[in-house]
N, C-alpha and C positions, 0 to 999 in steps of 0.2 A: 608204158606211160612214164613220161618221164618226171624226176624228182620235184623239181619246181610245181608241174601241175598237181602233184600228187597235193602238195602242204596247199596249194591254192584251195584243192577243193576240202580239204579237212577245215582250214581256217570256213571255208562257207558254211561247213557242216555244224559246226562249234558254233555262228552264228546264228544256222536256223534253228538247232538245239535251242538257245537261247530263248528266240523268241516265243517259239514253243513251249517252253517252259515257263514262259512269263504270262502266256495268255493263258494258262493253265493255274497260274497262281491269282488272277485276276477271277478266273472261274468259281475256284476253290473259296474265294470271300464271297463271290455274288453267292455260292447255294450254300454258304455259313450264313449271309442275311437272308434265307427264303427265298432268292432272286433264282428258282432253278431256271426261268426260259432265258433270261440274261445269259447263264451259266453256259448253258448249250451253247449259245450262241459266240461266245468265246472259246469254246472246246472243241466246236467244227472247223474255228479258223487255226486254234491251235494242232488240230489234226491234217488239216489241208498244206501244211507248213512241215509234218512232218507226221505222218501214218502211222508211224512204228510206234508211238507214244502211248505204252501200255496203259502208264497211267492217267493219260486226257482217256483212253477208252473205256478204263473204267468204273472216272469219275463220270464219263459222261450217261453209262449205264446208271448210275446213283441217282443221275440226274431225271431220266428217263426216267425211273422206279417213282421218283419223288411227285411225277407231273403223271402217276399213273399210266406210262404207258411201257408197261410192264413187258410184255413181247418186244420191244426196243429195247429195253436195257438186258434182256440176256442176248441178244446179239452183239449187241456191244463188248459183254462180259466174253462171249464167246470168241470177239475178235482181241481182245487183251488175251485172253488165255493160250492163243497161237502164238502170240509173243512171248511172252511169260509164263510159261504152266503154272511154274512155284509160286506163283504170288496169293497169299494164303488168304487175302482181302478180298482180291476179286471172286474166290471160290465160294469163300460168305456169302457175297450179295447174290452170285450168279442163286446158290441154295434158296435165299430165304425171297426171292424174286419165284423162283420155283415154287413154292412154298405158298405165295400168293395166290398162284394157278390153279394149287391146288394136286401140283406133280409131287407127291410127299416122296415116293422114295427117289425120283432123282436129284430133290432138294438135300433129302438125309444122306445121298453118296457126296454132293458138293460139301454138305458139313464136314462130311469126315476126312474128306482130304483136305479140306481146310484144317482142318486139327493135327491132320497127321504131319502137314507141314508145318506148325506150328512147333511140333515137338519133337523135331528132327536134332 
């Protein structure tokens, strides 16, 4: 590939970053004002835009959890953690999501790695 193409497609990449990240910041106020179906619905398009976006996947688990549909938001948690293992947040939610279900100890192994990457 050559050099030119290479910066054409980083420059695209930098903008769908962007926008991805913008729809994710629009997300993040609608489920700070209780708006969670708003919220999804900004976090699908910020995920359609760019997949890899640990954190629209697992705001959008949060979001899931919040509307009750609990089996949805640890998949979600589950597909941020393929990206992220470290992310000590999403290990929380995936646990206390678990925790709902009523999975107590695979909720208490999510806690603990959450902890343990907290105190790394």
């Amino acid at each position: 590939m050559n050099r030119g193409l290479e910066e054409i497609m980083e420059a695209m990449g930098i903008h769908v970053t962007a926008e991805s990240e913008y729809l994710v910041r629009q997300a993040q106020e609608k489920a700070m004002a209780g708006d969670h179906f708003t919220a999804v619905n900004y976090l699908k398009q910020a995920l359609d835009i760019y997949p890899q976006n640990a954190v629209a996947l697992t705001l959008l688990g949060n979001c899931q959890d919040c509307l009750d549909n609990v089996k949805d938001a640890i998949a979600y948690y589950d597909k941020a953690l393929q990206i992220d293992p470290d992310n000590a947040e999403t290990w929380f939610s995936k646990g206390m999501s678990l925790k709902k279900l009523g999975q107590i100890n695979e909720a208490t192994q999510c806690i603990e790695k959450c902890m343990n990457l907290n105190f790394r």
